[in-house]
N, C-alpha and C positions, 0 to 999 in steps of 0.2 A: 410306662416306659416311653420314653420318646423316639420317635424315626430319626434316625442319621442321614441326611442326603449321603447321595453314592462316592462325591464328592470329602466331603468328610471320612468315610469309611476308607478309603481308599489313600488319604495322606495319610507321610510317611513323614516324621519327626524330624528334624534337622540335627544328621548324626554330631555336626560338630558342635553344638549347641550341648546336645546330651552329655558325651566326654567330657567338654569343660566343665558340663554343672555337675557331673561325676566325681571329677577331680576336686573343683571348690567344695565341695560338701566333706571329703576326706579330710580337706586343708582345715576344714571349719571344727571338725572332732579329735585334731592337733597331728594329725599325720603329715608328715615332710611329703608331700607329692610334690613332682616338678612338672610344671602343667608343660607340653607343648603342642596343645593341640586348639589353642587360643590361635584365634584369625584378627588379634587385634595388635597394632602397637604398642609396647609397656612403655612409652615416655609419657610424659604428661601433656597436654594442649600448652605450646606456647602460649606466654604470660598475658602476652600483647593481644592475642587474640580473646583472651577470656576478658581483659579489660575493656577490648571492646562492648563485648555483650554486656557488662556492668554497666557500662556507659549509656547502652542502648534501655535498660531496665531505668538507671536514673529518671535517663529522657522520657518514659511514658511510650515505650513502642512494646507496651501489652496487650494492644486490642487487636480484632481482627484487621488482616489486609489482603489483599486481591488473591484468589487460589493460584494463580502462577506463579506467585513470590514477589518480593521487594523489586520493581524497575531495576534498580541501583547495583540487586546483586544479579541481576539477568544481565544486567549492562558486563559485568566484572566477570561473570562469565564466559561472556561472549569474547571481552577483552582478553582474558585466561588464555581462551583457545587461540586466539590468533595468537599471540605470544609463543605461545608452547608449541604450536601446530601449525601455523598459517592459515586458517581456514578462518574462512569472514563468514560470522551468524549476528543476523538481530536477536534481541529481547525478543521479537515473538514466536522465535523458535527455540524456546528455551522456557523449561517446567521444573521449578523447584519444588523438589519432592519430600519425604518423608525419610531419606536414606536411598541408596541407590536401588535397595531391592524393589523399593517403590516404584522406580523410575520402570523398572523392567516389567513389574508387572500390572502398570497402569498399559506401558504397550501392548502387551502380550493381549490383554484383554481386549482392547482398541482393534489389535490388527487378526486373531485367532479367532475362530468356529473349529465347532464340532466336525470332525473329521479333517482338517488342516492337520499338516505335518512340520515340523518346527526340526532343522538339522544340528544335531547338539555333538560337537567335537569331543571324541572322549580320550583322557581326563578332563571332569567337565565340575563346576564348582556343582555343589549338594541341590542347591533350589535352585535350575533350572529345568531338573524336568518337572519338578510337584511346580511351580511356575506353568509350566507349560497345562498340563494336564488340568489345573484349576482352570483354565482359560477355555477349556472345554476342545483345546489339541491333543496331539498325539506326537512325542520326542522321538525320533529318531538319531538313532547313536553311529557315529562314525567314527571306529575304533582306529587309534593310532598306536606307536611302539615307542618305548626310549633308544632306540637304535637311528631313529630316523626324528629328533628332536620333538616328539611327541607331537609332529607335524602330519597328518593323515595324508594318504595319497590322493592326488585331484580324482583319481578316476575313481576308487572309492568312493569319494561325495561324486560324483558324476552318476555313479550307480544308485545312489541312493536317493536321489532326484526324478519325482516323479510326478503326474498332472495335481498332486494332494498335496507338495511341498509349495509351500507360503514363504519359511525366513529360516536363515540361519544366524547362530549366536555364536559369537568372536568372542576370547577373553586372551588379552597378551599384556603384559605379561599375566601366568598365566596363575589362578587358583586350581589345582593342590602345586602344578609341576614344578613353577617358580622360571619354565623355559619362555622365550619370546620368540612371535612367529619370523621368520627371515621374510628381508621382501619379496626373494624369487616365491615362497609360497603363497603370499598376498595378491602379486601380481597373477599367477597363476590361478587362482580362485577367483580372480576378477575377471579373468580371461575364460573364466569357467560359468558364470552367473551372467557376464555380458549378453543381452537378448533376452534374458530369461525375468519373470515377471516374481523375484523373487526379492524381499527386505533383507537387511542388516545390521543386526543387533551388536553394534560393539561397547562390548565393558568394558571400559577403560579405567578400575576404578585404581588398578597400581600404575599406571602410563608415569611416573615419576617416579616409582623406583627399580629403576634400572641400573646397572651396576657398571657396564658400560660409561654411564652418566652421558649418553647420547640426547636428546631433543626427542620425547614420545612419540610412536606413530601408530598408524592405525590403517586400515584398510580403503580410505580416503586420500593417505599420503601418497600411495601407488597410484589409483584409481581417483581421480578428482570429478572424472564425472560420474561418479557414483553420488554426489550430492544427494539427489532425490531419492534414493531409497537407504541411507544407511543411516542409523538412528544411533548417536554419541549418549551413553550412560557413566557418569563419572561423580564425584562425590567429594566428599572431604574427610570422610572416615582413617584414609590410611594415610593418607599424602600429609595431612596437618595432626593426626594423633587426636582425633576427634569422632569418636565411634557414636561415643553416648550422647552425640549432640542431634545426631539424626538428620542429616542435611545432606542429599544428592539432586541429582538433575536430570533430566530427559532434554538432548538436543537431536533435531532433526526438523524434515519440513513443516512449516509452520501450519496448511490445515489438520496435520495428522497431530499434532502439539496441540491444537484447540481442542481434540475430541478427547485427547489424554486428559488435561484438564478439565474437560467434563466429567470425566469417569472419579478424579482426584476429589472434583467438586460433589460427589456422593457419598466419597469413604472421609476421608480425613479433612478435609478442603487445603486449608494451606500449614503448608509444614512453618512449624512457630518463629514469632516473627524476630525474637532479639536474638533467636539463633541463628536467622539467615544474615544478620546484622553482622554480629560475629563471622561468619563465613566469608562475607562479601571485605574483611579486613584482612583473613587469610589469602586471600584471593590477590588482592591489591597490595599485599604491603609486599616487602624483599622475602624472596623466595629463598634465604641461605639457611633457616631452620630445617628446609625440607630437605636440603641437601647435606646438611649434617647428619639429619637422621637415616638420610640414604646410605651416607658413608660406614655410618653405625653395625645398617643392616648387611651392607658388602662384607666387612670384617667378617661379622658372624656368620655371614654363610661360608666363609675360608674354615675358617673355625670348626663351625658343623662340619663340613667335610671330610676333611683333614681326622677330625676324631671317628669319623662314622666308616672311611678308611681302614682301617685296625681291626672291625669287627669282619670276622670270618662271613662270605658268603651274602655280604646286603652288596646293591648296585643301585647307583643312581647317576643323572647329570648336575651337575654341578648348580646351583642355584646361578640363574642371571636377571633374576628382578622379581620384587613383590619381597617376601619375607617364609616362603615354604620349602621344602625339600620334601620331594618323594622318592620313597627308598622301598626298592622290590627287596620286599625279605622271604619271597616263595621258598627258599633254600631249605629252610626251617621248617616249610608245610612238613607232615609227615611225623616230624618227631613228638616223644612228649614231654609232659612236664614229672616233676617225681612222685606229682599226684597221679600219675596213670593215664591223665586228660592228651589226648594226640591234639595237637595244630595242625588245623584244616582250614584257614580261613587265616582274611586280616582281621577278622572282625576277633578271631579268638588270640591271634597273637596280641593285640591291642589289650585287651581285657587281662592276658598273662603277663604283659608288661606293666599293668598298672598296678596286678594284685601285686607281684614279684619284685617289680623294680620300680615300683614307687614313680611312674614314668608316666603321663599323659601323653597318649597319641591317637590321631585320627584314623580308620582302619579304611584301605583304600576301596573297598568294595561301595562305600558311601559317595565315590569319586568316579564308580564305572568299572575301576580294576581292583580285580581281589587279589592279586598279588602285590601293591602295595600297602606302606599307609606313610601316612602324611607328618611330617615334623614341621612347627613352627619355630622358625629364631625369632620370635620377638620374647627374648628373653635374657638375661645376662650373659656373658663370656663364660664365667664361673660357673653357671648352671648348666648350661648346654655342653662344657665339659664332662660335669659330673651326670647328666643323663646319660649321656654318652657309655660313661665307664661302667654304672647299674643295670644297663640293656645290654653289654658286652658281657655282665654276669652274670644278667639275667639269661642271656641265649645259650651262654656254654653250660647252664644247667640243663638243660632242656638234650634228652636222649635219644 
């Protein structure tokens, strides 16, 4: 029998990853599930962009090339942000990754020891604390409310701030809540961390879907001289509809970006090279695909709303960017089903929803709060209807 490091024994699965392959494997023995607990866009990668990469395969760009990625797509990068953001970065502050999880946890590694503390806002996405914790830190949760835009109070992270805390991690808009932080909050956390010898982990990887259709910001835009300690994670996963292509980035100062790519240069070295080819044409060409598909995702969160409205007793805010909705359905703890089973958990409403209503959904306890869980719109108008109406039948069964 073999020894498991503590490390191993001690990770926890990626719930949303679970439910999806739950649900696909239902879909695969011919049951009608309606997935929504898929974190990925359902349109396809623009045409233009996959001809790129064909174009780049023709060309002979198979072999290896430098672990930080193609020049060309550091350059377009860089070009990206200022575009999008105003913020001026060279190529050598910028690490092309293996997807953006990579990006985060080639830092985490770089900038995290044993006993360092890491401030995680909760609702907080699934892997950042098993992120954390493999880095051999300790997450620290700073719990927030839907009453107050699932924005925490400064003085809470003020409390929670201690000679052991190292960095805190940003994600706006936001993975499950779908809310975006306001600038007074931004500003006030910069105002909070000013003097203090602590990083800045922002995941930016929805900063373009916004519904709003405002210009991305980030904790930079407020705070510009925060330059030196906040580290830009973004990607092309959700923004161009390219999950399965595996392409993100790590931007921040550039000797902290050499040691990332030291750590990159041990696991993976560089993330493949006709797909960063590809990337670096999403990047550069006209950006009205992404804004179509935004428009897409605004509809459907009216849509979700508006149906998820009518059900007795769920609360949520209103989706303002990414493609999530999280809905407290505590109302429900307590009752049961007509098998006898009480709901006590999201983790079990989730489970009663999938057997019951043929519904995929994320149970919020995988996000920090067990009184939600998480709906994805990235799925048809039609669909998001009819989960809608099989969770509305599925709850008024429940005693």
């Amino acid at each position: 029998m073999f020894k498991l490091s503590e490390r191993a024994k001690n990770l926890k699965p990626s719930a949303t990853l679970a439910v999806d392959a739950k649900a696909k494997a239902l879909k695969s023995q011919g049951i009608d599930v309606i997935n929504l607990s898929a974190g990925e866009p359902d349109f396809d990668t623009p045409s233009y962009i996959k001809e790129s990469c064909k174009k780049a395969l023709d060309e002979g760009l198979t072999k290896y090339i430098p672990t930080p990625g193609l020049l060309s797509l550091r350059k377009a990068i860089c070009e990206r942000i200022k575009a999008d953001y105003g913020f001026e970065y060279t190529p050598e502050e910028v690490l092309v990754t293996t997807g953006a999880k990579q990006a985060i946890f080639n830092l985490l590694l770089a900038l995290v020891d044993k006993g360092d503390e890491v401030l995680i806002l909760s609702p907080y996405w699934v892997s950042y604390p098993a992120m954390v914790e493999l880095a051999g830190g300790t997450p620290k949760f700073i719990p927030s409310d839907m009453a107050n835009n699932f924005e925490p109070s400064i003085s809470d992270i003020e409390a929670a701030i201690n000679s052991n805390t190292v960095g805190i991690i940003l994600n706006s808009p936001s993975n499950p809540t779908g809310c975006i932080y306001s600038d007074r909050f931004l500003k006030d956390l910069a105002e909070l961390l000013r003097g203090k010898d602590i990083w800045v982990l922002s995941d930016d990887i929805y900063d373009k879907l916004r519904f709003d259709f405002a210009p991305p910001k980030n904790i930079l835009s407020v705070a510009p001289d925060f330059k030196e300690r906040v580290f830009i994670v973004n990607g092309v996963s959700k923004t161009y509809a390219m999950t399965g292509w595996r392409i993100g980035w790590l931007v921040g100062p550039k000797e902290i970006i050499k040691i990332c790519a030291n750590i990159q240069g041990q696991s993976t070295s560089h993330a493949t090279s006709f797909a960063q080819k590809a990337c670096e044409t999403a990047l550069t060409s006209s950006q009205e695909e992404v804004e179509k598909m935004c428009r897409v995702f605004a509809k459907r969160a009216k849509i979700l709303s508006e149906e998820l409205k009518k059900i007795p007793g769920i609360k949520f805010i209103e989706p303002k960017g990414a493609f999530y909705l999280f809905a407290d359905v505590s109302a429900y703890y307590g009752k049961k089903t007509k098998e006898g089973k009480e709901i006590v958990s999201s983790l079990d409403l989730a489970e009663y929803l999938l057997d019951e209503a043929r519904v995929a959904v994320v149970p919020g306890i995988a996000f920090g709060d067990d009184r939600f869980i998480r709906l994805s719109f990235a799925n048809s108008e039609e669909k998001l209807i009819e989960a809608c109406h099989r969770i509305k039948q599925a709850l008024s069964l429940l005693v």
